[in-house]
Steps between C-alpha positions, in 0.01 A plus 500: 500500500182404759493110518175350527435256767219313585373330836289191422287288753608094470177293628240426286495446176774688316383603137410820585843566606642379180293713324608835707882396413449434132324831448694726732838275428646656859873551589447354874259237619412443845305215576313471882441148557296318721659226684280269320532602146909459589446121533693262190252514228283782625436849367856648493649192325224486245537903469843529531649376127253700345614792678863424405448435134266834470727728728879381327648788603371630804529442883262224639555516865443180731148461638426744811350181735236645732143280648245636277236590813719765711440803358826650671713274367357534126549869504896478672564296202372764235656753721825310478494439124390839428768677715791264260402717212347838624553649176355282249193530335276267701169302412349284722260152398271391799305277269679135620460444856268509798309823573761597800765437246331746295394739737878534681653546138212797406557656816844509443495582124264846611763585759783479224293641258566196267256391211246311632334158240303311558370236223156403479556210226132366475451893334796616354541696700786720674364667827742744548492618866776770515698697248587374155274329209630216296593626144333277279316110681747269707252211401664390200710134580565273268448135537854405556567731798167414666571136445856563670328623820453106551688284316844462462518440137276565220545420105261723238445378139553730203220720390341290214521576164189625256476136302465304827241760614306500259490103454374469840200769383435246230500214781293693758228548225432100483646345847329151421635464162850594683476255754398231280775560295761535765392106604559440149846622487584348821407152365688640142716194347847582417579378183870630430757629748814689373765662798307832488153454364204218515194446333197466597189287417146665608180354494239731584168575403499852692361827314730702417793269468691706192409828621688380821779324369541825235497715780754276705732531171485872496604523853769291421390200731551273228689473171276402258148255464278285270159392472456153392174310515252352744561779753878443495744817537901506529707730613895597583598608794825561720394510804243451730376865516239380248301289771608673776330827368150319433551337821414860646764740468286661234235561786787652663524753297152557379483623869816722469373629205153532651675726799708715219167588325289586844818788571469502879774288612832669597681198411399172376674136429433153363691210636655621809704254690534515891867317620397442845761418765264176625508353107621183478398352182348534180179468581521759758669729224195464332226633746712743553435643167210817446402455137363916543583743725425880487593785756216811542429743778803344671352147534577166303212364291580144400361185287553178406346390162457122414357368182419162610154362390360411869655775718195532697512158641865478597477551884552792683713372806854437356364608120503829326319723722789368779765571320339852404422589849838352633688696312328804565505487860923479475481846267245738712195261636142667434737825344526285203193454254480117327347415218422110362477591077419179275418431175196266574175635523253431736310279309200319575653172593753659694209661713530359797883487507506847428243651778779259771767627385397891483374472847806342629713803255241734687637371852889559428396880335565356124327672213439206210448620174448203233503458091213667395568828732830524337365732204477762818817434704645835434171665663522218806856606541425856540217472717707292720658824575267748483235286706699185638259199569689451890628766673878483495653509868 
């Protein structure tokens, strides 16, 4: 049997790369690596485990190290890998380094007659230069395996189920009534405490109280409640996934559900959390956290969705749109589309607060969408694809 091998360029950013191995899943691969992208923490390390977990059974030879401006030495390299397995089935990526890179590999790939790709990611696009077609698109990466290109570690939640779903429908419908009430339950009395339940005392004059706390008991956030009078409610709980969900996990997944119903993502995923090697403490655990993140055309499209009351006057340096663009320069830089999502709307109060902080969202390439656009997030999603609002790259 004909083993498939594939030469890959290790330079610039490696997704493309990833994407060639997933679809063509290749016997050999033989990486050409600049000196720099050979450096701890460059490139090939970032590359290199994805490589390893995607090709299990395969050969992954050791990095052919050549200075990615002489021409002569790019092609000896190619030469040299080629020449190790004359008799496999060869295809050669030129998408991930500098144009000599590229050019020594393609000149080298026509003389062997190999497959020539090369991936054109902002189109989705395969430009396929010599020889064979890919069956079917290589595009298709899921969040986990583009999130392992830089980041050691990385912990998905469970796809939600139907109840929770469609309680944070009911929430997105009346944001103020669920922020009101989520103050409420935060300030909530606890009137009896057993070893694996507590109840709860609510005051709250917030529409929509029952229909919440109904909703809340057939997602099975709580055991049971009571009215009582002068605005009072109870309820039983176990735990705190009660609060914690009005405190904005239901926004979490009003924006995953959001993404299921616009059907262009490849992959998308609610509370994904990043285990950096530089974490130290909790509170570094916790901006390390994407409440959304989506893969499509190859690229990472990802949010973080706060249902505070004054978002819009929290500042920028060291506040949310930080963190947001922090985090996205450690997972692909300007590859990565960011999105701020909140429950408050721009009201008329919050004028001025809002204009600052969408021109300061505006400056880091952050698309805000706020509580009375959420009726249309599925569209906003999509055209973030089709017609992004910054060009990725």
């Amino acid at each position: 049997m004909i083993k498939k091998a594939l030469l890959i360029l290790i330079g610039g950013r490696q997704t493309p790369n990833l994407l060639t191995v997933q679809h063509l899943k290749p016997d050999i691969i033989v990486p050409i690596a600049s000196h720099e992208a050979l450096n701890p923490n460059d490139a090939w390390d970032k590359i290199k485990p994805s490589l390893e977990q995607l090709c299990t059974t395969g050969i992954i030879e050791a990095p052919y190290e050549i200075n990615a401006f002489e021409l002569s030495e790019i092609k000896k390299a190619c030469q040299t890998a080629f020449n190790k397995y004359p008799d496999a089935d060869w295809f050669f990526n030129i998408t991930c380094a500098s144009t000599i890179m590229s050019i020594g590999a393609y000149e080298v790939g026509k003389e062997k007659n190999a497959s020539i790709w090369y991936l054109d990611t902002i189109n989705r696009k395969v430009v396929v230069l010599q020889n064979k077609q890919p069956i079917g698109s290589p595009y298709n990466i899921s969040v986990e395996n583009y999130l392992k290109l830089y980041v050691p570690k990385i912990n998905l939640s469970n796809e939600p189920s139907s109840l929770l779903i469609e309680f944070a429908q009911v929430l997105s419908k009346n944001c103020s009534s669920a922020m009101h009430f989520r103050d409420s339950l935060k300030n909530a009395t606890v009137t009896q405490k057993t070893q694996t339940t507590k109840n709860l005392l609510i005051q709250s004059r917030a529409e929509w109280v029952e229909k919440i706390l109904h909703q809340a008991k057939q997602s099975q956030l709580i055991l049971s409640y009571t009215k009582h009078p002068d605005s009072y409610f109870s309820c039983e709980v176990q735990d705190d996934r009660f609060l914690n969900f009005m405190d904005g996990k239901w926004l979490e997944l009003y924006v995953w559900e959001s993404a299921r119903l616009a059907g262009c993502f490849d992959d998308y995923r609610w509370d994904v959390n990043l285990s950096l090697e530089t974490t130290t403490s909790s509170s570094s655990n916790q901006s390390n956290q994407i409440d959304f993140a989506a893969t499509y055309l190859g690229s990472l499209l990802i949010a973080e969705c706060k249902t505070d009351k004054n978002p819009f006057e929290k500042p920028a340096k060291n506040g949310y749109l930080d963190k947001l663009s922090s985090i996205a320069r450690r997972i692909g830089g300007n590859y990565v589309g960011t999105m701020f999502i909140c429950s408050q709307s721009s009201t008329e109060d919050q004028k001025q607060a809002y204009q600052n902080f969408s021109e300061q969202a505006k400056e880091r390439r952050i698309v805000v969408v706020t509580g009375d656009q959420l009726i249309n997030l599925s569209t906003i999603l999509k055209n973030e694809v089709l017609r992004p609002s910054y060009n990725r790259g």
